[in-house]
Residue frames as qw, qx, qy, qz and C-alpha x, y, z in Angstrom:
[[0.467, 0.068, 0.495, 0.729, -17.42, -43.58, 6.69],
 [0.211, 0.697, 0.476, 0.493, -20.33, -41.71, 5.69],
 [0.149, -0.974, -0.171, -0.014, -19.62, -38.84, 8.40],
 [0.411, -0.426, 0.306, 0.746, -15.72, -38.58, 7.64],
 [0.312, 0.523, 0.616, 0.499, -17.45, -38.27, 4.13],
 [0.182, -0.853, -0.484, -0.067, -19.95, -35.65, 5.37],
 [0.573, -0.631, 0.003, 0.524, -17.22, -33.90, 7.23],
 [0.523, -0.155, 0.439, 0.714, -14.88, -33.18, 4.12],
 [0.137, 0.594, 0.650, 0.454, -17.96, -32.16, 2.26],
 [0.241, -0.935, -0.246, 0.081, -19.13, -29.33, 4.90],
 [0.423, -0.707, 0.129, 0.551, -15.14, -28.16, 5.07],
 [0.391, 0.057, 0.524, 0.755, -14.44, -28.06, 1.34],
 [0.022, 0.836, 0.461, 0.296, -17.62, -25.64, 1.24],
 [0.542, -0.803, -0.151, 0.196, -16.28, -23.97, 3.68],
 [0.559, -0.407, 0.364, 0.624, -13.25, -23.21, 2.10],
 [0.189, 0.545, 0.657, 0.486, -15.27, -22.88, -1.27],
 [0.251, -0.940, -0.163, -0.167, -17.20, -19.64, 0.62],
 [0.626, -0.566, 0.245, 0.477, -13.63, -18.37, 2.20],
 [0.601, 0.155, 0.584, 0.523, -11.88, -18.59, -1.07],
 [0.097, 0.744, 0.591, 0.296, -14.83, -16.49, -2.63],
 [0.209, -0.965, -0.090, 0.132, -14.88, -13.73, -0.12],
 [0.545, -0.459, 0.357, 0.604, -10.82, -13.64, -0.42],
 [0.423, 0.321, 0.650, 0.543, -11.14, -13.60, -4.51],
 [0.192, -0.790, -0.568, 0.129, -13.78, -11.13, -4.02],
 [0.542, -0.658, 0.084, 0.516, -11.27, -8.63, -1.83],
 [0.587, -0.189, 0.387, 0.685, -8.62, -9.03, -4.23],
 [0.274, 0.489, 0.505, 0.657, -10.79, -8.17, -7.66],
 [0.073, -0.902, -0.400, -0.148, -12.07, -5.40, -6.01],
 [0.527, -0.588, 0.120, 0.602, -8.98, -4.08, -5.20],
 [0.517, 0.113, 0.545, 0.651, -7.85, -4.28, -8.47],
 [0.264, 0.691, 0.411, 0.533, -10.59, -2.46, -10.11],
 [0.173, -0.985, -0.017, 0.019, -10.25, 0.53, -7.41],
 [0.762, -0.272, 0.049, 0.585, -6.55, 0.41, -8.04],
 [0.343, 0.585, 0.248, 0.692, -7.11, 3.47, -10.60],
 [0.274, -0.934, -0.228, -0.015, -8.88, 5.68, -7.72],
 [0.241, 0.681, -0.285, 0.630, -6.37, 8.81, -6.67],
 [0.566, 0.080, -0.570, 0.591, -4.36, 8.42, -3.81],
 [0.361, -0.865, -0.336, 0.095, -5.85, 9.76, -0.19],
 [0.011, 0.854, -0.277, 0.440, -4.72, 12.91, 1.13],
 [0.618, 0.005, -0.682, 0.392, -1.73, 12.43, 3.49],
 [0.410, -0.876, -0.240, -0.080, -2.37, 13.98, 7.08],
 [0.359, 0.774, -0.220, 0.473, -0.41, 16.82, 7.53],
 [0.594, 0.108, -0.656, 0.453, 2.73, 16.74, 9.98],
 [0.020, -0.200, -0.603, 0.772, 0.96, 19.26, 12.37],
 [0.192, -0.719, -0.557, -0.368, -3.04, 20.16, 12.84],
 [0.070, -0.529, 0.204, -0.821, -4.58, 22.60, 14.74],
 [0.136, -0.059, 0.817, -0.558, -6.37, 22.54, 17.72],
 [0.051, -0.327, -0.936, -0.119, -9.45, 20.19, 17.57],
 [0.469, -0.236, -0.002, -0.851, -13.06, 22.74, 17.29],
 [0.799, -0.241, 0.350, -0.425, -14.63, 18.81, 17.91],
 [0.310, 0.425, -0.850, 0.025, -13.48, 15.96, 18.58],
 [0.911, -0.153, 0.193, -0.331, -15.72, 12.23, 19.32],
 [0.054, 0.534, -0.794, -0.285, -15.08, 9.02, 19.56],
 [0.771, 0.390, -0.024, -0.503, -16.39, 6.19, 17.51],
 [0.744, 0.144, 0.616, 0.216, -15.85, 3.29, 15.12],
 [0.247, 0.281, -0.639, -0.672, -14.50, 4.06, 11.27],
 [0.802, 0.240, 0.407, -0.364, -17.04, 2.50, 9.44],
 [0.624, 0.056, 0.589, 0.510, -15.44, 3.00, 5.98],
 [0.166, 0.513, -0.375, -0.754, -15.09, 5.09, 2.81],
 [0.553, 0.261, 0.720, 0.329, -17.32, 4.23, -0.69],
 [0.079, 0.253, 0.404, 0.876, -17.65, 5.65, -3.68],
 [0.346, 0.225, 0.295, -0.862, -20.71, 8.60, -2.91],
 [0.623, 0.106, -0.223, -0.742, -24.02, 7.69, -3.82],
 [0.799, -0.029, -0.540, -0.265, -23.38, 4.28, -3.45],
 [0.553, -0.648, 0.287, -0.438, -23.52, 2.76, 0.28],
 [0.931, -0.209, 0.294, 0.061, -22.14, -0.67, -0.01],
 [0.673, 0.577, -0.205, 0.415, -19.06, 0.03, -2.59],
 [0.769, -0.580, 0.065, 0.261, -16.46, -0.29, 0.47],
 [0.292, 0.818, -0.483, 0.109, -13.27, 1.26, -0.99],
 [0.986, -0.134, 0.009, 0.102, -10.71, -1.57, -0.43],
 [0.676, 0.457, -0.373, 0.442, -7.09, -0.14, -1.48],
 [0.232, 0.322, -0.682, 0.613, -4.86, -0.46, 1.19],
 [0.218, -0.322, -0.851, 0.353, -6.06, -0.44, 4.32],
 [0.308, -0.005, 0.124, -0.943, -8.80, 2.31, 4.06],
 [0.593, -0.397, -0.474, -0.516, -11.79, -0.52, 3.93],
 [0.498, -0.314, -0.741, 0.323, -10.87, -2.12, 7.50],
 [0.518, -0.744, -0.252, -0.338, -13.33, -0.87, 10.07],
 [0.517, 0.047, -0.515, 0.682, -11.18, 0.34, 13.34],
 [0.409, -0.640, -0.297, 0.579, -11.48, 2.51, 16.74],
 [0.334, 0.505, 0.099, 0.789, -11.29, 5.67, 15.70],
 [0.016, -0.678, -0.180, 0.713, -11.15, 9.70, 17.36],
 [0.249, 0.708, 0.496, 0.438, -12.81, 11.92, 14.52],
 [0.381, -0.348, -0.080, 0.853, -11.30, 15.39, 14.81],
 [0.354, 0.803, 0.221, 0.425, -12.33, 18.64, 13.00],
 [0.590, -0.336, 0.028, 0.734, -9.18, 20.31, 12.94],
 [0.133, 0.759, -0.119, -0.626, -8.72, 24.00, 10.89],
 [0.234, -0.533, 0.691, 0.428, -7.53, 22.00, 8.21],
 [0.493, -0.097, -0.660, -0.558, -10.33, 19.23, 7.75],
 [0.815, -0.376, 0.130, -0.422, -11.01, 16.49, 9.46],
 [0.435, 0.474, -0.765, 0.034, -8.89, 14.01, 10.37],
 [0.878, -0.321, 0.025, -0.355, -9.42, 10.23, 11.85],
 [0.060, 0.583, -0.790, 0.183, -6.93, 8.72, 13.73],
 [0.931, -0.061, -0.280, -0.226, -7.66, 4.62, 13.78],
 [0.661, -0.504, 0.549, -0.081, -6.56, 2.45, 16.33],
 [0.767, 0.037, 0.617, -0.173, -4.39, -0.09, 14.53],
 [0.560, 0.554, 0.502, 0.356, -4.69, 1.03, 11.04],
 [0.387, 0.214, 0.101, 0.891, -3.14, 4.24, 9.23],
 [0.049, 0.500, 0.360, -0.786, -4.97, 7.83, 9.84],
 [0.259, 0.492, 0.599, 0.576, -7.26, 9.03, 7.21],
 [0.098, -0.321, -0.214, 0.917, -7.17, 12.59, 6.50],
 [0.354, 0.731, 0.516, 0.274, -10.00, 14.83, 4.67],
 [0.248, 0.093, -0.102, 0.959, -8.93, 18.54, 3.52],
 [0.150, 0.477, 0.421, -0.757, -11.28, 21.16, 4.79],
 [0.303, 0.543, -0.251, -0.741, -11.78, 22.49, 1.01],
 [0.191, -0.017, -0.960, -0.204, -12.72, 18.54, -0.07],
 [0.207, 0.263, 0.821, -0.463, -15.64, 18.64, 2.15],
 [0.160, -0.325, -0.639, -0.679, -18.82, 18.43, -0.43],
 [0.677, -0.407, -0.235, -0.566, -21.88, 17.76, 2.22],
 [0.054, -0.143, 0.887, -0.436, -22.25, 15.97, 5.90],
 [0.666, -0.263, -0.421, -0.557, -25.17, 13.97, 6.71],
 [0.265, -0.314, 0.887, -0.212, -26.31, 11.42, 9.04],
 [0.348, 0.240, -0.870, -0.253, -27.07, 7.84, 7.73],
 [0.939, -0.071, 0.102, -0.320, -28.63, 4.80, 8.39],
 [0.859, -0.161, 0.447, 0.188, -25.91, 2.88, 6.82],
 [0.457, 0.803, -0.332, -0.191, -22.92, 2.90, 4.54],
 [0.402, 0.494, -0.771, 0.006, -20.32, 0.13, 3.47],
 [0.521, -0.006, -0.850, -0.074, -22.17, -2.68, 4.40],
 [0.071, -0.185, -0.717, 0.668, -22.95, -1.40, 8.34],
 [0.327, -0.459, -0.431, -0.705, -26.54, -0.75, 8.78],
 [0.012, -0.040, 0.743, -0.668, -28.06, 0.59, 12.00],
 [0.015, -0.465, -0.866, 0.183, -31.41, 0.68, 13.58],
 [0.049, 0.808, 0.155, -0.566, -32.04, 4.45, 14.42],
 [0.629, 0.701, 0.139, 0.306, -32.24, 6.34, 10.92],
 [0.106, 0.907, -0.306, 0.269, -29.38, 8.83, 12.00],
 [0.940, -0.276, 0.053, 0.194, -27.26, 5.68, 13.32],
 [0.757, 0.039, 0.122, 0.641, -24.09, 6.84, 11.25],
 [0.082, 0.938, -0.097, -0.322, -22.58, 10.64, 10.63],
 [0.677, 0.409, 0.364, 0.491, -21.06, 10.51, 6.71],
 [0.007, 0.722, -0.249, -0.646, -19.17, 13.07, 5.37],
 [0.680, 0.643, 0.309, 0.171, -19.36, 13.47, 1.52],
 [0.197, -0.812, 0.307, 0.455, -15.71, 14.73, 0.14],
 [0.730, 0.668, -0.123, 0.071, -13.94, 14.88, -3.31],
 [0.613, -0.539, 0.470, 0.336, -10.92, 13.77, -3.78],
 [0.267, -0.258, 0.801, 0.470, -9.23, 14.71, -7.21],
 [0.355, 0.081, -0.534, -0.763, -12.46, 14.69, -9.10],
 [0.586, -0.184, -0.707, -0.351, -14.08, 11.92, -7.76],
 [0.647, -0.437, 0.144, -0.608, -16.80, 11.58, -4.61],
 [0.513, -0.053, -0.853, 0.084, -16.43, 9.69, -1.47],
 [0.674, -0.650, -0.104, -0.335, -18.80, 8.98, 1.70],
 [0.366, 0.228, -0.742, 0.513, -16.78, 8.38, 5.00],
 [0.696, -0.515, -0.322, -0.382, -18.75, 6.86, 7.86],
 [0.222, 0.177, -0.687, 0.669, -18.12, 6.94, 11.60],
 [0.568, -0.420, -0.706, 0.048, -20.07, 5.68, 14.03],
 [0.048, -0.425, 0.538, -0.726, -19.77, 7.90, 17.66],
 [0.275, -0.346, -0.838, 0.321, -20.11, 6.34, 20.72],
 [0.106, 0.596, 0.589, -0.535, -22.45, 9.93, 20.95],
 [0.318, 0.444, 0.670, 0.502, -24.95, 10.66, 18.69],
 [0.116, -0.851, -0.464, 0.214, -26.08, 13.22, 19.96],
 [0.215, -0.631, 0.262, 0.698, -22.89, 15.60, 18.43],
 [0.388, 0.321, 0.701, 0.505, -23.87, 14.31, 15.17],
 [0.218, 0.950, 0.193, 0.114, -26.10, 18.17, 14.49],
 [0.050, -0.941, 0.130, 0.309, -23.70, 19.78, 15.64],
 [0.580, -0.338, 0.561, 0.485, -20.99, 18.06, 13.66],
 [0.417, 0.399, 0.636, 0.512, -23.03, 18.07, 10.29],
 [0.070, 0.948, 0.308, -0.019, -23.70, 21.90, 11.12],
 [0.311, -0.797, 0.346, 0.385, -20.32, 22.95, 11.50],
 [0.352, -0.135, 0.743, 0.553, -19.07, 20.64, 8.06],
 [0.317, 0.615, 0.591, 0.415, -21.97, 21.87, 5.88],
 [0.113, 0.962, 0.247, -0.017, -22.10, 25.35, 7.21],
 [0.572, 0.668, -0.103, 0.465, -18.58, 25.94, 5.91],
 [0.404, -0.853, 0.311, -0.108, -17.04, 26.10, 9.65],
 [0.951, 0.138, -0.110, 0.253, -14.62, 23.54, 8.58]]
């Protein structure tokens, strides 16, 4: 009796932590429900100057590395190809919608350590773009399976080859 007890205890926590994270989700939707709609990605781009591939990591508000943007499906981490196109940049996710960025949105490029919760080892683990959108700053993080394009990527999006 005392481990069907014991049992019910460990799974109603368990559901208790589940619950939370779900609750969580939701209210944070809510309060980013004001943010301004992403750009849509236009019906044709140009031809790709570079193009890696990689992991989305995610979009948060700038400055702040763990604020995970949540509306719709722009927090879920996916596959991704990372394009710079004449236009902007544009990431096409396995799975999950495309998220575009306009060329003339692009504030600043870096690479990272970590942003929306992903932290790596190597300090230049992640390659962030910093873009407005509508008044208000976001970071977008993307992993590449090679780091090594990561200068030339943040040289070509800060030195206004966008």
């Amino acid at each position: 009796m005392t481990r069907v007890l014991l049992v019910l205890v460990v799974f109603l926590f368990f559901a208790l932590c589940v619950y939370g994270m779900w609750h969580g989700w939701k209210r944070r939707q809510a309060k980013q429900a004001g943010l301004p709609a992403f750009p849509a990605t236009p019906a044709t781009l140009g031809e790709p100057k570079l193009e890696t591939t990689g992991v989305y990591i995610g979009t948060t508000n700038a400055g702040n590395w763990q604020d995970r943007i949540q509306v719709g499906d722009i927090g879920h981490r996916a596959e991704a190809t990372l394009s710079l196109v004449p236009e902007g940049v544009a990431i096409d996710r396995v799975g999950a919608s495309p998220i575009f960025i306009p060329a003339e949105s692009i504030r600043d490029a870096r690479t990272d350590r970590g942003l929306a919760g992903k932290v790596m080892f190597s300090e230049e683990g992640l390659l962030v773009v910093q873009w407005e959108n509508q008044g208000h700053l976001f970071d977008t993080g993307f992993r590449g399976d090679d780091k090594a394009v990561y200068e030339e990527w943040v040289q070509a999006l800060v030195g206004g080859k966008a």
